[in-house]
C-alpha positions in Angstrom: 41.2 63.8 1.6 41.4 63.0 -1.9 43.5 60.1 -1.0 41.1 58.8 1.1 38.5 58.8 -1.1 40.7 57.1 -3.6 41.8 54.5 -1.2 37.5 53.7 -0.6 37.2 53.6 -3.9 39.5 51.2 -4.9 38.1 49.0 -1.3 35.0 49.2 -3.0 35.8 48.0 -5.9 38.0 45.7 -4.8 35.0 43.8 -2.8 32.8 43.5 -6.0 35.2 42.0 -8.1 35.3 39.2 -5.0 32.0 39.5 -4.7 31.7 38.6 -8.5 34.1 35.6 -8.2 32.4 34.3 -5.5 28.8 34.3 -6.9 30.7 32.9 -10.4 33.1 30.1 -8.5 29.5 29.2 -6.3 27.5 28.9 -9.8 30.5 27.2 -11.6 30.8 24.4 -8.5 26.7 23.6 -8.6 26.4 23.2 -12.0 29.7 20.9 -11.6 27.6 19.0 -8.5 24.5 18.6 -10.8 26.3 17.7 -13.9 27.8 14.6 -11.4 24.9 13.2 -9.7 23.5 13.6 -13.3 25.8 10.9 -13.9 25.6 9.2 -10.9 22.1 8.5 -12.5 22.8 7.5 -15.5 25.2 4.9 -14.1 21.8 3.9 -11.7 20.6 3.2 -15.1 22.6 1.1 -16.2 23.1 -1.1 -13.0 19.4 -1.5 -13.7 19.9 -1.9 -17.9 21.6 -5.2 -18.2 19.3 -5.9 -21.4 19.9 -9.5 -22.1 22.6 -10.4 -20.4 22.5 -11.1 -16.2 22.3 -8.1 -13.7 25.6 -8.2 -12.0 25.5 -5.0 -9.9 28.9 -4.2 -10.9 30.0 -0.8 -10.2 27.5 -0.5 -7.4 29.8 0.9 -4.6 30.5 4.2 -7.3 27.0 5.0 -7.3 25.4 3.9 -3.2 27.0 4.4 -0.3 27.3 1.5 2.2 25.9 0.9 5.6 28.4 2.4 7.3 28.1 6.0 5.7 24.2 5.8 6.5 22.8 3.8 3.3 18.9 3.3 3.8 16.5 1.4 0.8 12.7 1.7 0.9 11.1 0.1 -1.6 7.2 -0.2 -2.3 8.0 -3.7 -3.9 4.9 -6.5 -4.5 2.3 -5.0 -1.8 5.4 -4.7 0.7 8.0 -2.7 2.0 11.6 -3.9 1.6 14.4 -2.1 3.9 17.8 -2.3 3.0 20.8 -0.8 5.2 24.3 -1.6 2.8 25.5 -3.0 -0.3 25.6 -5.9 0.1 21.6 -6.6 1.0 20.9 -4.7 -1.8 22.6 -7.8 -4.0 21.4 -10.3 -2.2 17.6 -8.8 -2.4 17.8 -7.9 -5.7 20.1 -10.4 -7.7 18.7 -13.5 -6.9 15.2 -12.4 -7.6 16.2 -10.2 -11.4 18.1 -13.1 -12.4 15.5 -15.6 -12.2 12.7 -13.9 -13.2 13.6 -11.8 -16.2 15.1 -12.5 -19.5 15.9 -9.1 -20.4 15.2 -5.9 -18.5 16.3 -2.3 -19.7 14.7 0.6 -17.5 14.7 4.3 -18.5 13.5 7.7 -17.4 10.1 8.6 -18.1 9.6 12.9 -18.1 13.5 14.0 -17.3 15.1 13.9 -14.0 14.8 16.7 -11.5 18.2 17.2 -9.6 18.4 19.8 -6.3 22.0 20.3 -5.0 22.7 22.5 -1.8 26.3 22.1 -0.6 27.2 18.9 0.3 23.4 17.3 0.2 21.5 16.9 -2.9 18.2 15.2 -4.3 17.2 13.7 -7.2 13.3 12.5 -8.3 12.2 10.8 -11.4 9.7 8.4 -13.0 11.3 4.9 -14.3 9.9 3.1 -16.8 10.9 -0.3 -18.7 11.6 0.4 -21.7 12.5 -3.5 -22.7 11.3 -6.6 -20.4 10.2 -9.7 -20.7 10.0 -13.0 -18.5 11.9 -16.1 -18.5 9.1 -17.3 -20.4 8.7 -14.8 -23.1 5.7 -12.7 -21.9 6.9 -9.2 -21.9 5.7 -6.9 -19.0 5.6 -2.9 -18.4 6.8 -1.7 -14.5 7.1 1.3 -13.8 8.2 3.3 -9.9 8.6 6.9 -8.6 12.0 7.3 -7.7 13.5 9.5 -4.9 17.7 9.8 -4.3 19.0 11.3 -1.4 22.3 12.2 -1.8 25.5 13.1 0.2 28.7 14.3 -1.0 31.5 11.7 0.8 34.9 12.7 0.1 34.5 14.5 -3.0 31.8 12.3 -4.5 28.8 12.2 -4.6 27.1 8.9 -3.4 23.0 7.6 -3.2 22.4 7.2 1.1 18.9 6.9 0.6 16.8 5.3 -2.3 13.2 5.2 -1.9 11.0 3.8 -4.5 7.1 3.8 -5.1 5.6 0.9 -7.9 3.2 2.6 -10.4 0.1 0.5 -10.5 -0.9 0.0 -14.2 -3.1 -3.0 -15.7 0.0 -3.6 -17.6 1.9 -4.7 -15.1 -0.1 -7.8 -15.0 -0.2 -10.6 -17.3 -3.4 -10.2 -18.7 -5.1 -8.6 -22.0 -7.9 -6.8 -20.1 -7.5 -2.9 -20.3 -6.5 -1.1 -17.0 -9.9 0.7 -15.1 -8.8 4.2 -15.2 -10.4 6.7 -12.7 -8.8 9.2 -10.0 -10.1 10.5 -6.9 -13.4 13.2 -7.8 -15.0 14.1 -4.5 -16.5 12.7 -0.8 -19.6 13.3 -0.2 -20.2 14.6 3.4 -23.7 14.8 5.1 -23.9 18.0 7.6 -27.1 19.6 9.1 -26.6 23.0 6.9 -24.5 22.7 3.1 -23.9 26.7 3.4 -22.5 26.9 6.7 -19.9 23.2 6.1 -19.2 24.8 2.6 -18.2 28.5 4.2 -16.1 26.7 6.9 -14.0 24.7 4.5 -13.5 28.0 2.7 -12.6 30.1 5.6 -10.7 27.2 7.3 -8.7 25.2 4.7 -9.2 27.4 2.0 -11.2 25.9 -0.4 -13.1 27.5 -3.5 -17.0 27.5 -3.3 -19.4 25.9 -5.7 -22.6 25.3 -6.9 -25.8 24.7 -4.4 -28.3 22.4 -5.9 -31.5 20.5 -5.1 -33.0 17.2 -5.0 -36.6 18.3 -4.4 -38.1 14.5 -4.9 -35.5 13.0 -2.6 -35.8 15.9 -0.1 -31.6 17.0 -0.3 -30.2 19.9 -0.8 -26.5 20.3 -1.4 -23.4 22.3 -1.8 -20.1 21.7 -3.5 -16.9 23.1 -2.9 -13.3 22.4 -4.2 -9.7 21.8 -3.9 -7.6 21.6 -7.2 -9.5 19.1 -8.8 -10.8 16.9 -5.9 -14.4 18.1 -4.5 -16.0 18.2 -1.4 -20.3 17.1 -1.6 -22.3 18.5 1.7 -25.5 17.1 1.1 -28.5 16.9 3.7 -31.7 15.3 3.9 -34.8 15.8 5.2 -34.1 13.1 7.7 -30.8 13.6 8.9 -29.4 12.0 11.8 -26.5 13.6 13.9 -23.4 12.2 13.8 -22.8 9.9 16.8 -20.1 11.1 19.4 -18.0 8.1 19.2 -17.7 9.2 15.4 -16.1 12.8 16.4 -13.2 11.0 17.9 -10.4 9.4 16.3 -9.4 6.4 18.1 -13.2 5.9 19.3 -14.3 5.9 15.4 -11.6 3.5 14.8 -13.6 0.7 17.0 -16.6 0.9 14.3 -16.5 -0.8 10.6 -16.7 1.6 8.1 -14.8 4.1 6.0 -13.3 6.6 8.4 -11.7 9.6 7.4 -10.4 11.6 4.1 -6.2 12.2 4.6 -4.6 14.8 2.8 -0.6 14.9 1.8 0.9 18.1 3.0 4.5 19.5 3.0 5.7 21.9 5.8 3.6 20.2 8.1 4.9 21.7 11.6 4.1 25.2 9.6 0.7 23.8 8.1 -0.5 23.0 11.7 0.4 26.4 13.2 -1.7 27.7 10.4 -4.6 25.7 11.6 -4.6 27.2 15.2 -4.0 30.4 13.5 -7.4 30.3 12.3 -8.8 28.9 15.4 -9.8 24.9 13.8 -9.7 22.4 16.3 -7.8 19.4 17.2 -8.8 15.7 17.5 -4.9 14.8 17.6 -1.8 17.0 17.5 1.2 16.8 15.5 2.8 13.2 16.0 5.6 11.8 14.1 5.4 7.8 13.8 8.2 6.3 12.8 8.5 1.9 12.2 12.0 0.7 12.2 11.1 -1.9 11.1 9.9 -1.1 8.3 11.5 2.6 7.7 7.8 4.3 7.3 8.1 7.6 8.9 5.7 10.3 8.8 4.1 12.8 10.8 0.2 13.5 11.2 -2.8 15.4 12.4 -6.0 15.2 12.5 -8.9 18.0 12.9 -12.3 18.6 13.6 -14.6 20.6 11.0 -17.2 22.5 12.1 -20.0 19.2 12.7 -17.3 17.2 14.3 -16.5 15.5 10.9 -12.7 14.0 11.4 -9.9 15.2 8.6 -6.6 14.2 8.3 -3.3 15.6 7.1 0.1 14.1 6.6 3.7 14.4 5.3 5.9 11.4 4.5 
């Protein structure tokens, strides 16, 4: 018997110290993953760094993948999207355009790059900003783009087989001494029949926080805020509401009338988000749909609800 229990002991202890080596070997090959893609970045850096001299690309196929390993490009570029499937558009979108249009052009990273690696698929996000560019004529300009890499590890290394890049509007982007207007999103203002009872479904429903009632006695309104993060919601009625027309309560029927439509919302999860919703008994206008243009390479899915007055609300995930 004493044997025995000797033998499970040293069982036991055998399987921790594998255990341990596991865990360690596991820890030891991510941070090995992160510190290549980290990199993998920088040398996206300098591909995009040429400073004074002419971008040449060179070293590309280290950093991208090509079309036939699955290479996709999205980028928000001049009020347009530009879709690029291999290497070689990439240099012939790109080069001709750089190479004419700048005289120098050095890019860097604004706040840090945030790197995710799981096994052999990893992602990377960051904010570029130029840190040095000017035109061929001299007049120096300030672009700046979210940046998204999706990467896959192809035969031991890692490579970029999808890019995805958003332009940062700033007033300094333009040629032109006026300042930039600055101003974010603060609230929509919603009329409904009663503030309290809009306000108490947008609480109970999508979870927003409740605010203040006032008055406008000499304009005969009475209203209610409530709040999401730092975007409100304004009910507001008036002594001589209207209802809401039917063909307002429906999406594509809404659509046929001039006007600002509805508010949209970014969500992530969104297959998870909508069971929520019917969870908690809100209704739907239209379902979970995925659109996808491939054309274009926009894809996103999207739902729309109804809120207690028939009011139509949007959410999406790209």
């Amino acid at each position: 018997m004493q044997t025995f229990h000797k033998n499970i002991r040293r069982i036991l202890a055998t399987m921790a110290i594998l255990l341990t080596i596991g865990y360690t070997t596991a820890q030891n090959s991510k941070a090995k993953d992160l510190q290549a893609i980290q990199q993998k970045t920088d040398q996206w850096f300098q591909l995009w760094s040429p400073g004074d001299k002419p971008f040449t690309f060179e070293g590309i196929e280290n950093v991208f993948a090509d079309k036939e390993e699955g290479l996709l490009v999205v980028d928000g570029f001049e009020g347009s999207i530009v879709v690029l499937k291999s290497i070689h558009e990439y240099k012939d979108k790109w080069l001709p355009l750089v190479n004419t249009s700048f005289a120098t052009y050095t890019i860097k990273p604004k706040d840090g790059i945030e790197i995710d690696v799981d096994a052999t698929m990893a992602t990377s996000t960051f904010i570029w900003v130029s840190e040095n560019a000017t035109l061929k004529d001299g007049t120096p300009v300030k672009l700046s783009q979210y940046a998204t890499h999706v990467w896959k590890k192809i035969n031991g290394d890692w490579k970029i087989v999808h890019e995805h890049l958003t332009k940062i509007d700033t007033s300094e982007n333009e040629s032109s001494n006026e300042e930039a207007l600055s101003f974010e999103p603060q609230q929509l203002v919603i009329t409904v029949p009663n503030v309290d009872e809009s306000a108490q479904w947008y609480v109970d429903k999508l979870d927003f926080t409740m605010g203040k009632a006032f008055e406008v006695p000499e304009k005969g309104l009475t209203g209610r805020l409530v709040s999401k993060g730092d975007f409100e919601l304004m009910f507001m009625k008036s002594e001589n509401l209207q209802p809401l027309p039917e063909s307002r309560k429906t999406s594509f029927t809404d659509l046929d009338v001039a006007g600002v439509k509805r508010i949209a919302f970014r969500v992530n999860e969104i297959e998870t988000f909508a069971k929520k919703l019917r969870q908690r008994h809100v209704a739907f206008d239209v379902p979970l749909i995925p659109f996808e243009d491939p054309d274009t390479g926009v894809k996103f899915q999207w739902l729309i609800i109804k809120d207690n007055n028939g009011n139509l609300v949007e959410f999406m995930e790209y």
